[in-house]
C-alpha positions in Angstrom: -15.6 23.3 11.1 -11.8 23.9 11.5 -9.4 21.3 10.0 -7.3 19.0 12.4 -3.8 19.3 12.4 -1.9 16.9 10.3 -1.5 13.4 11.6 2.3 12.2 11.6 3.8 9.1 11.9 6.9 7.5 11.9 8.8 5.5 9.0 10.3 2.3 10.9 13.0 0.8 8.6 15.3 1.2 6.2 17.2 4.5 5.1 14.3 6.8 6.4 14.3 5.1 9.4 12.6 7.4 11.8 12.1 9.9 9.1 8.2 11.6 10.1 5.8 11.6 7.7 2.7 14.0 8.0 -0.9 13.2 6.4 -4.0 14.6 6.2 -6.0 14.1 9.6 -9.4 15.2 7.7 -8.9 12.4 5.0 -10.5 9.8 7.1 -7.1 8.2 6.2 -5.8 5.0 8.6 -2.2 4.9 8.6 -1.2 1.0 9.0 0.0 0.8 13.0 4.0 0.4 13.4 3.8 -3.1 15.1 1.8 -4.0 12.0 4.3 -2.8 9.3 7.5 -4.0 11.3 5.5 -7.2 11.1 4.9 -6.9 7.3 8.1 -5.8 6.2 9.9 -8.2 8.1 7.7 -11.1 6.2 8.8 -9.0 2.9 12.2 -8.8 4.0 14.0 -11.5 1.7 12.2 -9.9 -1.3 12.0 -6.4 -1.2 15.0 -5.3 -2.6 14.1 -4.0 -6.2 10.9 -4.6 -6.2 8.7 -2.8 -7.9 5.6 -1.7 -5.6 1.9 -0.3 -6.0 0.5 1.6 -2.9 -3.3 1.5 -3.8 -5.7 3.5 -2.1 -2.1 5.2 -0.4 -3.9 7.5 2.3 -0.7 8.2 4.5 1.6 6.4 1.6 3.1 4.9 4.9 3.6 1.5 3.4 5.1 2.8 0.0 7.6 4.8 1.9 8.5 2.2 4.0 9.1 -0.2 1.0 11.3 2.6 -0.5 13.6 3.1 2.4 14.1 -0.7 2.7 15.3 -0.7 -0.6 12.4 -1.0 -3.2 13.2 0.3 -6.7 10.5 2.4 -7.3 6.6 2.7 -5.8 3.6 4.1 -7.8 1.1 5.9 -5.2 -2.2 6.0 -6.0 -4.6 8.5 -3.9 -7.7 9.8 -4.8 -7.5 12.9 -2.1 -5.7 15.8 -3.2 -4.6 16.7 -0.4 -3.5 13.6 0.5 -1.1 13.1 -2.9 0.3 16.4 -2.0 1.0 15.7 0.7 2.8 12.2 0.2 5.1 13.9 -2.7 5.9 16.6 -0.2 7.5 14.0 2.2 9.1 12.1 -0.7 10.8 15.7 -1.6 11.5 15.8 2.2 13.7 12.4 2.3 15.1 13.6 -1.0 14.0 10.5 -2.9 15.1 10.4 -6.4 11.8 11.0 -8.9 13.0 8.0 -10.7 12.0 5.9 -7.6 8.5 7.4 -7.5 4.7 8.6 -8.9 1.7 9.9 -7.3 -1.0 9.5 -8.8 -4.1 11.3 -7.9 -7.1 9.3 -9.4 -9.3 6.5 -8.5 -7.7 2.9 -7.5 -10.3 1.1 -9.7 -9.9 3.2 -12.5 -6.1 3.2 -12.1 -5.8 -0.6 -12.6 -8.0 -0.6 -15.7 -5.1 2.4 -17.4 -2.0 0.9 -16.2 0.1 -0.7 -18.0 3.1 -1.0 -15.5 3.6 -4.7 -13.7 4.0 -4.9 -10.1 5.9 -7.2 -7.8 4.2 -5.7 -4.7 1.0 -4.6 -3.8 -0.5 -2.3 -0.8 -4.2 -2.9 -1.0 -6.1 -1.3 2.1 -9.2 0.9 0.9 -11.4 2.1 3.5 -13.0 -0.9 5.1 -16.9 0.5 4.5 -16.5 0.2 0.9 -16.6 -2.6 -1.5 -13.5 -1.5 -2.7 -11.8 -4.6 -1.8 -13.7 -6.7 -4.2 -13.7 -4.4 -6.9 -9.6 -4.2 -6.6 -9.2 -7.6 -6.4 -11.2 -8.4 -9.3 -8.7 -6.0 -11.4 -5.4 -6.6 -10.2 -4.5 -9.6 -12.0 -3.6 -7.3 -15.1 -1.0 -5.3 -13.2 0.9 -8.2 -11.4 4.3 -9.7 -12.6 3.1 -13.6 -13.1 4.3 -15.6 -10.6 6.6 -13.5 -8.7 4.0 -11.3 -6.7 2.9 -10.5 -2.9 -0.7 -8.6 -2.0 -0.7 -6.9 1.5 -4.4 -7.2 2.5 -5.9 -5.1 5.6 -9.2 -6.0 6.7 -11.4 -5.3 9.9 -11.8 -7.5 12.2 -14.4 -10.4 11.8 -14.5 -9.6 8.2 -12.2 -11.1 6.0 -12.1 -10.1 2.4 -13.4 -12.8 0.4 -10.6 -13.9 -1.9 -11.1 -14.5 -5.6 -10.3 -17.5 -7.5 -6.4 -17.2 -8.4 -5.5 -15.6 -4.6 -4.2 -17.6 -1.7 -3.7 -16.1 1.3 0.1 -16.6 2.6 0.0 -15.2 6.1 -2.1 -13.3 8.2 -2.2 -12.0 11.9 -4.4 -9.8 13.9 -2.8 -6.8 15.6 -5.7 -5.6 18.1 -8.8 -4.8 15.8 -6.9 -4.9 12.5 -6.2 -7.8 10.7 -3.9 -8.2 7.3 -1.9 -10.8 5.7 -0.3 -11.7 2.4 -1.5 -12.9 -0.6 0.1 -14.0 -4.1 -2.0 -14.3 -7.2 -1.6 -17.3 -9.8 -3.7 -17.4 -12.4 -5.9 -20.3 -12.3 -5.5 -23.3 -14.9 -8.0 -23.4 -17.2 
């Protein structure tokens, strides 16, 4: 069977405004729609300036990138295909993005947030919607997010909304044709 072409979209915001980025079409990777992340990122607007960011389960790395050129100080991308991680630091090399700003990582999400022992402010959390994935990911994050002071974009499939762990509450949310997604923060519960 001969491989697809790459898929490309576009970065809508921020210093790479317009900027293409090209993924892996084979990867079974869904790159979050544009009307989606213009919707997103202006929700994240006030905050995003030096944030630090996790893209979990980064696929196109769409939403890390778009963080970064909207001023984010540095994103973490976490992608299991090989492919895939190459292929997100080749467009980060592309932009000319200082490496101080950036690391892909290609390993497991799961695993990931059990080894790290970086604190994010900001969280991309959209694994592929037939796994359990979700659950698993939002059982673990707790460990890597700064207390208090930390969003959770969520993507879900329509009619199926993620069921939220004690700790979450779900800021936002909107439906953009079959996808849904919103924001979460995380406190951790009293005791």
């Amino acid at each position: 069977m001969a491989k697809r072409p790459p898929g490309k979209l576009r970065i809508i915001g921020g210093e790479w405004r317009s900027r293409i980025v090209e993924f892996d079409g084979d990867s079974g990777a869904r790159p979050t729609p544009d009307r989606v992340r213009q919707t997103v990122f202006d929700w994240l607007a006030p905050t995003i300036e030096g944030t630090r960011c996790l893209d979990l389960f980064a696929g196109s790395g769409a939403m890390g990138m778009e963080a970064l050129s909207r001023g984010a100080a540095h994103c973490t991308f976490v992608e299991n295909g090989s492919r895939q991680a190459t292929m997100i630091k080749a467009a980060l090399l592309q932009f000319k993005a200082p490496s101080t700003r950036w690391d892909v990582t290609g390993m497991d999400a799961v695993y990931f947030l059990d080894q790290s022992w970086h604190r994010y402010h900001l969280v991309f959390l959209d694994p592929p919607y037939a796994s359990p994935l979700l659950d698993r990911a939002l059982q673990e994050l707790p460990r890597v997010l700064v207390p208090e002071q930390n969003r959770i974009y969520l993507e879900w499939p329509e009619g199926k909304p993620p069921a939220l762990p004690a700790g979450y509450e779900l800021m936002r949310e909107k439906q953009a044709g079959q996808v849904c997604f919103g924001l979460a923060r995380y406190q951790h519960p009293p005791k």
